[in-house]
N, C-alpha and C positions, 0 to 999 in steps of 0.2 A: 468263518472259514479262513485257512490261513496255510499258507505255504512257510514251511519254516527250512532257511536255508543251513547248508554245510560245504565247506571244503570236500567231503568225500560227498558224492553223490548217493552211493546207498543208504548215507545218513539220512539226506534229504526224504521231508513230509509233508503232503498236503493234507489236511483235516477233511479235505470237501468229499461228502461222502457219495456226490456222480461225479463218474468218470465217463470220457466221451463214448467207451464201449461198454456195456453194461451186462452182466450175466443172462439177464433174462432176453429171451430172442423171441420173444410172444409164439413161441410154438403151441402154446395154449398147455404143456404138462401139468398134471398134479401128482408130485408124489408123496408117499406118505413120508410124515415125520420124522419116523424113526429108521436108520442106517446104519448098515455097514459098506465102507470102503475100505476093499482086499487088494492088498498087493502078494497075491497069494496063485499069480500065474493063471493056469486056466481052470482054477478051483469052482469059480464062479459059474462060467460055463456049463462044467460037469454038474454041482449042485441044482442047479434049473433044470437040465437033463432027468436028471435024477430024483428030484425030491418034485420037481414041478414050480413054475415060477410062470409070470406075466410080462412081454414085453413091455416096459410104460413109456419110451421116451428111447433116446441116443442121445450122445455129444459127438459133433463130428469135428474132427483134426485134419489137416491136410495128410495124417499118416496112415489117421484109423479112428474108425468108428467103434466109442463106445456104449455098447446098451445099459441100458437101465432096465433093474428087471423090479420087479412087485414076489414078495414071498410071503409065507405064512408062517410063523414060529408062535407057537403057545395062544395060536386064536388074534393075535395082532400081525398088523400086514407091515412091511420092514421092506426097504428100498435097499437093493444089493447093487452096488456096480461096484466092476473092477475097477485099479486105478492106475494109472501110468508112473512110471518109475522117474525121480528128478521133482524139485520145487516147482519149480513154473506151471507145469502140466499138470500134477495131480493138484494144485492149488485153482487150476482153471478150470476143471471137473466139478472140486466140490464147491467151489462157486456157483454154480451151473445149479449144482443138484439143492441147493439151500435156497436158490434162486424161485425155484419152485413146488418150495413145501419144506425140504428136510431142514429139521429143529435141533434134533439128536444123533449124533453120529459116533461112533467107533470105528476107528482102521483099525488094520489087524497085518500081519506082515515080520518080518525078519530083522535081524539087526547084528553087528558085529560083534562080538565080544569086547572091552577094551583090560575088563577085569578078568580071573581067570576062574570063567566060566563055562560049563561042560558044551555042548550041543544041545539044543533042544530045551531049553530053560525057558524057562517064562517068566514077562516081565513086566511091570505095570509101571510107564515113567508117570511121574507126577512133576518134574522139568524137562525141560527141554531148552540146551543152549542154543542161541539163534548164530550158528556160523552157517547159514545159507541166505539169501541173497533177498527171497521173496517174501518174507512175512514181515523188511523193514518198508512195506509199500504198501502192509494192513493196518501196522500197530507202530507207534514212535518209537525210538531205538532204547530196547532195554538190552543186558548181556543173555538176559533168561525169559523163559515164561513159563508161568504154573497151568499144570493144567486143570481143567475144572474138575472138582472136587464128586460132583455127581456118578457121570462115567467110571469115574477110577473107581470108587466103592462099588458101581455094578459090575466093573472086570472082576476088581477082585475078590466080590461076595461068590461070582460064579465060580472063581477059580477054588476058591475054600469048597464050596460044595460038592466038587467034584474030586475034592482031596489034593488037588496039583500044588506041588508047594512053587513060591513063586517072589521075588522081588519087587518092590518098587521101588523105583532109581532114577536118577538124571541120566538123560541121554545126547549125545551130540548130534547133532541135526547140521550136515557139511552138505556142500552142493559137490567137494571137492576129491568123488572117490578117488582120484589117483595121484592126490597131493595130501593124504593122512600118512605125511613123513613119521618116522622115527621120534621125530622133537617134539611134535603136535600131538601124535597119538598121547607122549609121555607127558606130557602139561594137562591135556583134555583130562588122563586120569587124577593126577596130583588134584584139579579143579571138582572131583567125583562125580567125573562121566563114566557109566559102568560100560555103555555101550553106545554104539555110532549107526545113524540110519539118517536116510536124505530128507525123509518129510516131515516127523513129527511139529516140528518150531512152525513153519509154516501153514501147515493145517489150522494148530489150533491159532494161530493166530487168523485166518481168513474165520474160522466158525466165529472167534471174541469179536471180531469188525462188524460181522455180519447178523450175530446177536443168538447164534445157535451155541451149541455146549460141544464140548468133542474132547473123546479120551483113547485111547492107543493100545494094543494089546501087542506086546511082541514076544518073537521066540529069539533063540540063539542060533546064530548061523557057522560064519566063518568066526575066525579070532585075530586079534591084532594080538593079544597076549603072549605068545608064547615066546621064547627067548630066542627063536628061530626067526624068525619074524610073522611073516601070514602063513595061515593056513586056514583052504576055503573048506574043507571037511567034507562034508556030504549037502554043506547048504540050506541045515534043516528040512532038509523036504520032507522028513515020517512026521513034522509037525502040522503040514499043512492042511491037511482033512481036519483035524481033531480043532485048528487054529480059526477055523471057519464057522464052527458050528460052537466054540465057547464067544464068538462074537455076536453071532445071532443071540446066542443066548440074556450077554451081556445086554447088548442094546433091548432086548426085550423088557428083562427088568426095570431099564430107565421109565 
């Protein structure tokens, strides 16, 4: 084990792999293996409503509790919880949830434009630049991370099957929505970030610490692209039903 230091603090890394608060809270959970984490508003919710689902568990925050539910896709049982929006939080979730059983995971959720990209496009990153804060506290400081090769081919064998034609791309992963300046947006693209979203880099960096696999499906929301500046459109939301059930799918395949 080893503490290895730096001048900037977010560089800084400890190898030691306890820490003095640890994920697992002995509530005695089990959940299955295989997940999805939606950042897909109260899709989640409705989907249990509707299709039918098992409470298994919660994570509680001082802000809000969230459930863990047990679903059934193609005869295998798939661990859904929603996830909270920001590095910190959804990275303390899936923590949580790999804590106690999940292996395999997919999010699913929205992403900015940076290239110019319609609404509603779908995208399969296979990098992810780390300009957010939390996954230099999973993994030693690189610029990028790849993400696992398994997950990506199940996003995108679903998405072929289904006919959706679809990108795979680098994406920016910022803690900083309201400091993606004009100069930053325009570097992130020259570097080929097609699009900007807060968790990716972080995620997959807590599943590679943690020894689970984890791949990302996203749609197209707002745009930084346009010569105007932003524009938040409609925010993707006709994608979000259809963005819900190619993730179940996806992680089903795994």
């Amino acid at each position: 084990m080893a503490l290895i230091r730096d001048d900037s603090p977010i560089l800084e890394y400890d190898t030691a792999r306890e820490a003095v608060i640890m994920p697992n809270r002995d509530e005695g959970y089990e959940f299955a293996a295989k997940a999805v984490f939606a950042f897909l508003g109260g899709a989640v919710e409705r989907y249990v409503t509707e299709r039918g689902g098992e409470r298994v568990g919660r994570f509680v925050t001082m802000t809000k509790t969230f459930p863990v539910y047990k679903v059934r896709r193609d005869g295998r049982e798939i661990t859904l919880c929603e996830a909270p929006v920001g590095a910190p939080a959804e990275a303390q979730v899936l923590d949580f949830l790999i804590a106690y059983g999940v292996r395999e995971i997919v999010a699913v959720g929205s992403c900015g434009a940076l290239a110019d990209l319609a609404e509603n496009e779908w995208l399969v990153p296979v990098e992810a630049l780390r300009d957010e804060g939390t996954s230099y506290h999973y993994l030693p400081p690189t610029r990028t991370i790849t993400l696992d090769p398994g997950p990506v081919a199940a996003i995108a064998s679903v998405l072929d099957r289904r006919g959706l034609p679809y990108e795979r791309c680098r994406t920016w992963s910022t803690d900083g929505f309201f400091r993606e300046t004009p100069g930053m947006v325009a570097h992130r693209r020259e570097e080929g970030c097609a699009v900007v979203e807060m968790e990716c880099a972080a995620l997959a960096a807590v599943a590679r610490f943690r020894g689970a696999v984890f791949g990302q499906l996203l749609y197209t929301a707002d745009t930084l692209a346009q010569a105007q500046g932003w524009d938040q459109r409609d925010w993707g939301l006709a994608s979000v039903p259809l963005a819900l059930e190619l993730a179940l799918d996806a992680v089903s395949a795994l």
